[in-house]
GUFI-604873 format. One record per residue (C-alpha): y, x, z. Coordinates in Angstrom, 3 decimals, m for minus. Last residue first. Layout:
N
<atom><yy>Y</yy><xx>X</xx><zz>Z</zz></atom>
...
This chain:
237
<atom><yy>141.872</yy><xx>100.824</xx><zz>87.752</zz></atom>
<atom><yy>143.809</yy><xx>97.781</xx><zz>89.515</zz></atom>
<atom><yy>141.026</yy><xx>95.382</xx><zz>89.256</zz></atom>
<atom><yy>138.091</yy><xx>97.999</xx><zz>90.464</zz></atom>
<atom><yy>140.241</yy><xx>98.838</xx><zz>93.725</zz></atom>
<atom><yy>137.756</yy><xx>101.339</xx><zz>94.725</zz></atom>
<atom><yy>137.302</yy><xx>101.327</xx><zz>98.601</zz></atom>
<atom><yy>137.815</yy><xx>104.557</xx><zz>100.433</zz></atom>
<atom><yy>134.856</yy><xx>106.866</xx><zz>101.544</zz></atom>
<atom><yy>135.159</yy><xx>109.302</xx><zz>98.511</zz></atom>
<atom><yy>139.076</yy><xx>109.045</xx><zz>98.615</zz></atom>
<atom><yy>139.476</yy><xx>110.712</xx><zz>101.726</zz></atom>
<atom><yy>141.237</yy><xx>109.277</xx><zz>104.143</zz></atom>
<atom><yy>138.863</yy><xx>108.929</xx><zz>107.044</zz></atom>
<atom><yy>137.841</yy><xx>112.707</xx><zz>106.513</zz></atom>
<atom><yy>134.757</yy><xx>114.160</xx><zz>105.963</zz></atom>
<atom><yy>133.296</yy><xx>116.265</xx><zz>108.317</zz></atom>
<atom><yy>130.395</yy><xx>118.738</xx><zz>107.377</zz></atom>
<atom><yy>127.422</yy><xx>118.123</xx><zz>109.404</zz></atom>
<atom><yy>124.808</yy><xx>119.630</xx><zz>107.963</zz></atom>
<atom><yy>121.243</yy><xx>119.197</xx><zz>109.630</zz></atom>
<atom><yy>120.212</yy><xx>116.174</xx><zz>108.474</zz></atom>
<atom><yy>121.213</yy><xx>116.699</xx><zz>105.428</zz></atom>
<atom><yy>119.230</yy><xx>119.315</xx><zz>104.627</zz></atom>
<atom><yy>116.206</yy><xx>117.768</xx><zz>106.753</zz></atom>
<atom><yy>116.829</yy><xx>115.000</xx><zz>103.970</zz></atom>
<atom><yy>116.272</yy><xx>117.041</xx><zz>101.224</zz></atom>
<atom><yy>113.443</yy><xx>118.942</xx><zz>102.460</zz></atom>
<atom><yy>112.328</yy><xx>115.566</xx><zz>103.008</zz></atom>
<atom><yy>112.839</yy><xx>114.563</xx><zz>99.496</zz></atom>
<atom><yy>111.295</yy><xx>117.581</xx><zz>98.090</zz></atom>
<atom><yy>108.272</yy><xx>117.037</xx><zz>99.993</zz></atom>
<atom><yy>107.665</yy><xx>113.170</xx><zz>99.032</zz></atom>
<atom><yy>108.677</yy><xx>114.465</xx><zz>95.198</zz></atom>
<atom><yy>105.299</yy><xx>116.543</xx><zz>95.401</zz></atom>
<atom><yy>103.206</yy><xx>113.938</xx><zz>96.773</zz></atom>
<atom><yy>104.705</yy><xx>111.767</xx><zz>94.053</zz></atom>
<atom><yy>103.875</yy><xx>114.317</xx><zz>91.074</zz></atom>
<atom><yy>102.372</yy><xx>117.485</xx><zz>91.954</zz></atom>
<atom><yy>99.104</yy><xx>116.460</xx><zz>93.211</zz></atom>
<atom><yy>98.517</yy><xx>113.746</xx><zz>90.499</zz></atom>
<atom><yy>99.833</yy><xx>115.910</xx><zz>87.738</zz></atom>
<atom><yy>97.639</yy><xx>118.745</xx><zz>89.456</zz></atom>
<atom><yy>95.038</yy><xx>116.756</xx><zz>89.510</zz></atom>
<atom><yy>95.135</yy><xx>115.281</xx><zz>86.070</zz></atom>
<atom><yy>96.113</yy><xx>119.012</xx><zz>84.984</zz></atom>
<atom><yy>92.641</yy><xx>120.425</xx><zz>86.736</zz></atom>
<atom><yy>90.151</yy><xx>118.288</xx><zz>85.453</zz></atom>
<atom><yy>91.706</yy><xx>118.757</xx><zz>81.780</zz></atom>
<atom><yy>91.459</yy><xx>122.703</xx><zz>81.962</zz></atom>
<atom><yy>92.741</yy><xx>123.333</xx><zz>78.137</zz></atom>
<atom><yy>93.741</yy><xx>126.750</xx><zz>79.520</zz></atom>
<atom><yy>96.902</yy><xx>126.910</xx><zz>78.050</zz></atom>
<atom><yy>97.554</yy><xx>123.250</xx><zz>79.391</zz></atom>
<atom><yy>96.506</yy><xx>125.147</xx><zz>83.077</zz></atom>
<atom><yy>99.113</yy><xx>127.870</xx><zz>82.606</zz></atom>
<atom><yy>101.584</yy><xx>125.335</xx><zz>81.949</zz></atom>
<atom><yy>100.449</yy><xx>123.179</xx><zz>84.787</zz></atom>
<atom><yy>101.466</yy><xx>125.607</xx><zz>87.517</zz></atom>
<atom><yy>104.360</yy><xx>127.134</xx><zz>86.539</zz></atom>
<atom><yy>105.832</yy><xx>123.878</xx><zz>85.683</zz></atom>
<atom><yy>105.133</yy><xx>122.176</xx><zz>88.689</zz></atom>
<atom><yy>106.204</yy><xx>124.243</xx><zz>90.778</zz></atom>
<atom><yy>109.773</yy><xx>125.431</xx><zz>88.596</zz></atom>
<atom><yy>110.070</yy><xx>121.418</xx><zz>88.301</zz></atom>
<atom><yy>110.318</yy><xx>121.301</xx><zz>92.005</zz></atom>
<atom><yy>111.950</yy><xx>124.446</xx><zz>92.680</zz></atom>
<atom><yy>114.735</yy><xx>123.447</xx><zz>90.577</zz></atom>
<atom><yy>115.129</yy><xx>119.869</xx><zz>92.105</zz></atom>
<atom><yy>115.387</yy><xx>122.203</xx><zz>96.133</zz></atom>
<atom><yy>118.290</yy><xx>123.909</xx><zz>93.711</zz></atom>
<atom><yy>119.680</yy><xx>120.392</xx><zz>93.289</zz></atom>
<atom><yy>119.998</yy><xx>119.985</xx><zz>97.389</zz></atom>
<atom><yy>122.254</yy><xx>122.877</xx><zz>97.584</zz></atom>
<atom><yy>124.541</yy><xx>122.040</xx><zz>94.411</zz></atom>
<atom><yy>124.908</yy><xx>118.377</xx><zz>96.313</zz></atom>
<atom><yy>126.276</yy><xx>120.321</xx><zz>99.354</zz></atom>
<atom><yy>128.801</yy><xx>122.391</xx><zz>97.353</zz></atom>
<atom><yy>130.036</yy><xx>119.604</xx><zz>95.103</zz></atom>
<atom><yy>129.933</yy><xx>117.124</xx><zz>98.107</zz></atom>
<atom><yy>132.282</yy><xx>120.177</xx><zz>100.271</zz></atom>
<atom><yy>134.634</yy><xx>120.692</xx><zz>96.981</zz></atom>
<atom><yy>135.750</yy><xx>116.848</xx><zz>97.476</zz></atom>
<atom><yy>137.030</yy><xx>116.312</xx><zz>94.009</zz></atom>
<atom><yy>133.579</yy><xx>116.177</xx><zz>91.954</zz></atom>
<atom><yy>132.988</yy><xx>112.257</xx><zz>94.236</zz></atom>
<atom><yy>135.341</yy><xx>111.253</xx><zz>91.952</zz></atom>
<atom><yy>132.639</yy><xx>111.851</xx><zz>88.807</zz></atom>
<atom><yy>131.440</yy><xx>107.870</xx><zz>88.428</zz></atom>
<atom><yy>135.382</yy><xx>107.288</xx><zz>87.836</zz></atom>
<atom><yy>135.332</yy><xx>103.747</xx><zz>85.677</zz></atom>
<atom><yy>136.341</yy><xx>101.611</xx><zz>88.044</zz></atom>
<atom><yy>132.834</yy><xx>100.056</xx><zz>87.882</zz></atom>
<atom><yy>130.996</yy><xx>103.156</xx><zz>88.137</zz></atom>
<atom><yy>133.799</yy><xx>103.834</xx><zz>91.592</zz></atom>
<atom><yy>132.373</yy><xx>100.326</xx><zz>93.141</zz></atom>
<atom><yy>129.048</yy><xx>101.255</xx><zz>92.127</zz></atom>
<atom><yy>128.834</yy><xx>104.655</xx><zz>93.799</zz></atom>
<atom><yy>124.860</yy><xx>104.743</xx><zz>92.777</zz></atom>
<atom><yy>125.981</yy><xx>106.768</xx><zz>89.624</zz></atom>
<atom><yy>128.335</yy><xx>109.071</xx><zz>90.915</zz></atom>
<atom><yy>125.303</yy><xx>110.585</xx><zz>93.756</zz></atom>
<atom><yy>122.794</yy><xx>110.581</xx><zz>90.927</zz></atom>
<atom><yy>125.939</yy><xx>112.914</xx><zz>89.143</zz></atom>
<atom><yy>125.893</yy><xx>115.088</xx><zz>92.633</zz></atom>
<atom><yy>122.244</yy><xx>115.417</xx><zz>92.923</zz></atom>
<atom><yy>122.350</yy><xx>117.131</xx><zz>89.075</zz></atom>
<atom><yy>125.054</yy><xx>119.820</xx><zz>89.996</zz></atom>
<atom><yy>128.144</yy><xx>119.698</xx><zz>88.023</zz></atom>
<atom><yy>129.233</yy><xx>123.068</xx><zz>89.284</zz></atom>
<atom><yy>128.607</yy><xx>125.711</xx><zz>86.003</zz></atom>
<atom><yy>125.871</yy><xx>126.988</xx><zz>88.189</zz></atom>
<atom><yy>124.641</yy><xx>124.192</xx><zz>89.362</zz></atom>
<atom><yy>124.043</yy><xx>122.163</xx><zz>86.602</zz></atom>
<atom><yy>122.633</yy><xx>125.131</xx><zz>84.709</zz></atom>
<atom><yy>120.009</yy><xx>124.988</xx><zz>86.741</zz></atom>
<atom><yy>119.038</yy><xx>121.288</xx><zz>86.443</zz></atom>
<atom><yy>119.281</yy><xx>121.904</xx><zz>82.998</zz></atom>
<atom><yy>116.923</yy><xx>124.487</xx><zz>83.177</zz></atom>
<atom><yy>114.580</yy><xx>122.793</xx><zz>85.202</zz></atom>
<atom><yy>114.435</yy><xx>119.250</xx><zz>83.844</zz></atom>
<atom><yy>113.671</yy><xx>121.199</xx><zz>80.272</zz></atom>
<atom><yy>111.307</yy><xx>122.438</xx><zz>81.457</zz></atom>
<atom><yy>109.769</yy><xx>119.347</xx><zz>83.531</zz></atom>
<atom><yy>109.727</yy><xx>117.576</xx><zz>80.413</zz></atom>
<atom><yy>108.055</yy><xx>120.327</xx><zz>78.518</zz></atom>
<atom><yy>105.341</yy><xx>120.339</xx><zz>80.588</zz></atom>
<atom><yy>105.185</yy><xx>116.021</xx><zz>80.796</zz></atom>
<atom><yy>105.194</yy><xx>116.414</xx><zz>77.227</zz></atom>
<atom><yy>102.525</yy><xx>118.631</xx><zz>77.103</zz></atom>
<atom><yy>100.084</yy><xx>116.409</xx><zz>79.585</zz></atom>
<atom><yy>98.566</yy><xx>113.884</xx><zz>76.815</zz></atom>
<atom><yy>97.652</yy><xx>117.628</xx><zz>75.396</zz></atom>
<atom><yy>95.183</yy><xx>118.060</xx><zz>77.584</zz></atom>
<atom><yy>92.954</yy><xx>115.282</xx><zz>76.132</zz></atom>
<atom><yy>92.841</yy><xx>117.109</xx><zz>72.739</zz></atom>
<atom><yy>92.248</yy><xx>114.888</xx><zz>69.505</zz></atom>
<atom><yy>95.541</yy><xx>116.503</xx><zz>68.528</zz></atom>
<atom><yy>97.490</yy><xx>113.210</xx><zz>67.262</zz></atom>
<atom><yy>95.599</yy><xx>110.981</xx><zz>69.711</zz></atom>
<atom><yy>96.747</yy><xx>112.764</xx><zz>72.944</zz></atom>
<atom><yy>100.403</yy><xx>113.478</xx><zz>71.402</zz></atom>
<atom><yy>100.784</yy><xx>109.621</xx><zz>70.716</zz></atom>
<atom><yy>99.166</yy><xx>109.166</xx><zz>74.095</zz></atom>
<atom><yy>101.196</yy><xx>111.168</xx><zz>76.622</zz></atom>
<atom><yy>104.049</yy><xx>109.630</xx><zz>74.358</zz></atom>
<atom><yy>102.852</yy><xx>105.793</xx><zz>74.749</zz></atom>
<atom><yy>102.000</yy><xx>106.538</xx><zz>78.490</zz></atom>
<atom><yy>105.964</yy><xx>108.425</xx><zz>79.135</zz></atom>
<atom><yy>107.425</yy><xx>105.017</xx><zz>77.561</zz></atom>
<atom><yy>105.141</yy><xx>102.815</xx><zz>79.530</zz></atom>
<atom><yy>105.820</yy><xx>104.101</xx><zz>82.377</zz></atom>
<atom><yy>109.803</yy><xx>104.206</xx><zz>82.681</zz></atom>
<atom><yy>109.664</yy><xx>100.605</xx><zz>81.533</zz></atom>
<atom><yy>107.181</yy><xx>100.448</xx><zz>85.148</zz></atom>
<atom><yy>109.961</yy><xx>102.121</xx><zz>86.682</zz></atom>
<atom><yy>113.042</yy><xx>100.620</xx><zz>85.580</zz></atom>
<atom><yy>111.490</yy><xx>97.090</xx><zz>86.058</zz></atom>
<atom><yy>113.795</yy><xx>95.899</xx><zz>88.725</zz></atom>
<atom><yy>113.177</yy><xx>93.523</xx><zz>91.442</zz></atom>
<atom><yy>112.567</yy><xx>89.665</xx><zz>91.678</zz></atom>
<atom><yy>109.826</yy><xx>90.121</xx><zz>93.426</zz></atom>
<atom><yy>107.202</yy><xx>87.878</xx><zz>91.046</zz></atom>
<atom><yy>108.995</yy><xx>89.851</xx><zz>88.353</zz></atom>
<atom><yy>107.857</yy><xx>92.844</xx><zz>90.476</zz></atom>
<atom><yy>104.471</yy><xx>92.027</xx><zz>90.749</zz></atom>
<atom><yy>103.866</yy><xx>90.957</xx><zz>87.496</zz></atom>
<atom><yy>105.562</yy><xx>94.690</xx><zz>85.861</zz></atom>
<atom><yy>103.581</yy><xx>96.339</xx><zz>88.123</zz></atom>
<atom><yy>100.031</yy><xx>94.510</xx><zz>86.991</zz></atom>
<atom><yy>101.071</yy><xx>94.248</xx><zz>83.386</zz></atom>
<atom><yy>101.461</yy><xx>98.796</xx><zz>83.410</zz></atom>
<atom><yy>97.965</yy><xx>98.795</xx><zz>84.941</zz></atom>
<atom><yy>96.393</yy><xx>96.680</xx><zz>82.563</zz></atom>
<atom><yy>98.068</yy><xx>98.316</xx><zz>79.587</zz></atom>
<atom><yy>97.145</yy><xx>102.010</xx><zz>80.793</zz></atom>
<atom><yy>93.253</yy><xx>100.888</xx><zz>81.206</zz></atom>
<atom><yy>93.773</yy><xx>99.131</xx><zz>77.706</zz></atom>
<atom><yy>95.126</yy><xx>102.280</xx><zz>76.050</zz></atom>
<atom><yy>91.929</yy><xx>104.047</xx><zz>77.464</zz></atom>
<atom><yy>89.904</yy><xx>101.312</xx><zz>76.420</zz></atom>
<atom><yy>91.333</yy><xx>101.282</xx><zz>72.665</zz></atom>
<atom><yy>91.017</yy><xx>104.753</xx><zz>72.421</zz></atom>
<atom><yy>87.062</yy><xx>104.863</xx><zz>73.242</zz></atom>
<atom><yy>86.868</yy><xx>109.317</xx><zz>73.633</zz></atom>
<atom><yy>84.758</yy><xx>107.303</xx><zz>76.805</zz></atom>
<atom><yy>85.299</yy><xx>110.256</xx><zz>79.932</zz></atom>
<atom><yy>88.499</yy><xx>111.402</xx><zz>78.257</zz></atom>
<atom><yy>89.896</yy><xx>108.735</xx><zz>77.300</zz></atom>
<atom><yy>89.726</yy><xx>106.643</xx><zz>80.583</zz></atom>
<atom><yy>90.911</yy><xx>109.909</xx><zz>82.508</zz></atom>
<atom><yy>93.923</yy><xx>110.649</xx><zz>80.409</zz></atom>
<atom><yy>94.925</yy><xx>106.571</xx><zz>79.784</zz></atom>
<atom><yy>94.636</yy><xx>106.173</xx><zz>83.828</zz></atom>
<atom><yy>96.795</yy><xx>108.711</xx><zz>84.312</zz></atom>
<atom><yy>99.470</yy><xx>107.641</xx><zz>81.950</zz></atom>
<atom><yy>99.530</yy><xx>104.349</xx><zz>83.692</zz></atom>
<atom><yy>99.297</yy><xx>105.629</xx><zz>87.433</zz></atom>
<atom><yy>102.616</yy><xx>108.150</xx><zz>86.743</zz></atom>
<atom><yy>105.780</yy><xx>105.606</xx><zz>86.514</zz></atom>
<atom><yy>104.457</yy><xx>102.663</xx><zz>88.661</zz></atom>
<atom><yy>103.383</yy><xx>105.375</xx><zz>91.117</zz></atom>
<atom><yy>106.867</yy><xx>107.556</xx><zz>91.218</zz></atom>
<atom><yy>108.576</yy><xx>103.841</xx><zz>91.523</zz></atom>
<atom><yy>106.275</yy><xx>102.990</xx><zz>94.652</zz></atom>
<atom><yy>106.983</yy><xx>106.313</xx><zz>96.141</zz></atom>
<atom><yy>111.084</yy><xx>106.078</xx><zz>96.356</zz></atom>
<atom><yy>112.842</yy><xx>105.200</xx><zz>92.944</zz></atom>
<atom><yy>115.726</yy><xx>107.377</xx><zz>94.313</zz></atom>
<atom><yy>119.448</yy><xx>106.293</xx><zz>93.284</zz></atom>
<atom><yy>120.051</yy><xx>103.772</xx><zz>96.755</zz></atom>
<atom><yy>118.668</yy><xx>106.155</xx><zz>99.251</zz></atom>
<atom><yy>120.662</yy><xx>109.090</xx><zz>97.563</zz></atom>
<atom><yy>124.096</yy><xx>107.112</xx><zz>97.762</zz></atom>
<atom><yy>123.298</yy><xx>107.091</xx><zz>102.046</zz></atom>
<atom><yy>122.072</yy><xx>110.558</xx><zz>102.045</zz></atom>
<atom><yy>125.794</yy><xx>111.946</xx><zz>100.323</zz></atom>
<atom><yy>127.560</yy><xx>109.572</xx><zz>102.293</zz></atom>
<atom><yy>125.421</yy><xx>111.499</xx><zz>105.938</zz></atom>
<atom><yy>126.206</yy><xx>114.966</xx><zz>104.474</zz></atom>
<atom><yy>129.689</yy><xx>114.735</xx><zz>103.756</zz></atom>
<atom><yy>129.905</yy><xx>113.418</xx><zz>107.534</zz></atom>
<atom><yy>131.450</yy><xx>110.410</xx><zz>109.022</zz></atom>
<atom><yy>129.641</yy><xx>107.748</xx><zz>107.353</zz></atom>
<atom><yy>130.993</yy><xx>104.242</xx><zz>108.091</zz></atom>
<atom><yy>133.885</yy><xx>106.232</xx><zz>108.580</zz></atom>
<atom><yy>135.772</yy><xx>105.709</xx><zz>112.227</zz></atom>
<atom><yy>138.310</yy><xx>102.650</xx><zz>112.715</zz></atom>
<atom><yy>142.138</yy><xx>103.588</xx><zz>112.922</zz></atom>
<atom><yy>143.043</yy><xx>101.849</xx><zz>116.233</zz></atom>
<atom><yy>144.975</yy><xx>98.405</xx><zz>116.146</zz></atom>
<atom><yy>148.574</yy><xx>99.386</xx><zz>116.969</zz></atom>
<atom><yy>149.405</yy><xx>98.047</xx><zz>120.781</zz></atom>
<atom><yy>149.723</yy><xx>94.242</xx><zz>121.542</zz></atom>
<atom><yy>152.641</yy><xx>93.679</xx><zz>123.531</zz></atom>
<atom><yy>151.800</yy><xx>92.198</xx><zz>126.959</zz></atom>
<atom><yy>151.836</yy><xx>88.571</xx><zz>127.816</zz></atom>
């Protein structure tokens, strides 16, 4: 019987920087049915409200909606991060709403939001902690649960391919900020429920395949060693 040779090293699940990095995003984004669950209820409170001025029917459009999602994923067993992400950005839309007496401002902390989303998401990049990068930490479970989210900040080729993607982030929120701003200045109602429509999962859809053509396209190798595609051991950290 002939000696059995050394076993041969087997390749990385994901071979390229590029390929992890699209794998960890896939588990972090909320996809379109999150974007909906988190948008339709705050909608529906803007265009009740503003065809009836009846509060208690526009908060009841938003309530129905936001019992529906939350059902059907109970039913499904999955989370409720999205529809609890709803119902907080409704019951501001609508404390601001109700405050003013002015439908268009139900949209100025969505504005200001998205501001605020820009800059930091700017800054993230230029002092190299880009945004994409810490969604990248957070769906590495095994290293969360070691307690080193950030390990994937020691291969300089993620840092530099995550800063990439989060400027595609700062184009988003410069969009939609540049166009509903001037719109909430306006007090044009009609247009910011489009535009929040428009520029909400429609928009994300765009980013995330300019994303993914990103990735698609780079193919910077990573190596079978390196730490980002080892396993954590969670017992010894």
């Amino acid at each position: 019987m002939a000696a059995e040779g050394p076993e041969p090293i087997a390749a990385p699940i994901h071979p390229t920087v590029e390929a992890l990095i699209r794998h960890r995003l896939g588990e972090a984004l909320g996809g379109l049915r999150g974007s909906l669950e988190a948008a339709m209820p705050m909608l529906a409170f803007v265009i009740v409200w503003s065809a009836t001025r009846e509060r208690n029917l526009a908060i009841g459009a938003a309530a129905g909606l936001t019992v529906a999602f939350a059902v059907t994923r109970l039913v499904q067993r999955q989370t409720l991060q999205y529809v609890l992400g709803g119902v907080f950005a409704t019951a501001l839309a609508a404390f601001f709403a109700l405050r003013s007496g002015n439908a268009e401002d139900a949209f100025l902390p969505g504005i200001l939001t998205s501001l605020a989303y820009l800059i930091g998401s700017l800054v993230s990049v230029l002092v190299r902690w880009p945004v994409v990068g810490l969604m990248v930490g957070v769906a590495d479970q095994a290293a969360v649960a070691a307690g080193d989210p950030f390990r994937w900040r020691r291969n300089a080729a993620a840092v530099r391919v995550c800063s990439r993607l989060t400027l595609v982030l700062v184009a988003v929120y410069a969009i939609r900020v540049g166009i509903m701003g001037p719109l909430y200045l306006a007090g044009n109602v009609a247009g910011l429920t489009i535009s929040k429509a428009v520029l909400g999962w429609p928009l994300w859809v765009g980013a995330v395949a300019v994303m993914g053509a990103m990735l698609l396209k780079g193919h910077t190798p990573i190596d079978p060693d390196d730490e980002l595609v080892q396993p954590v051991d969670v017992g010894r950290a």
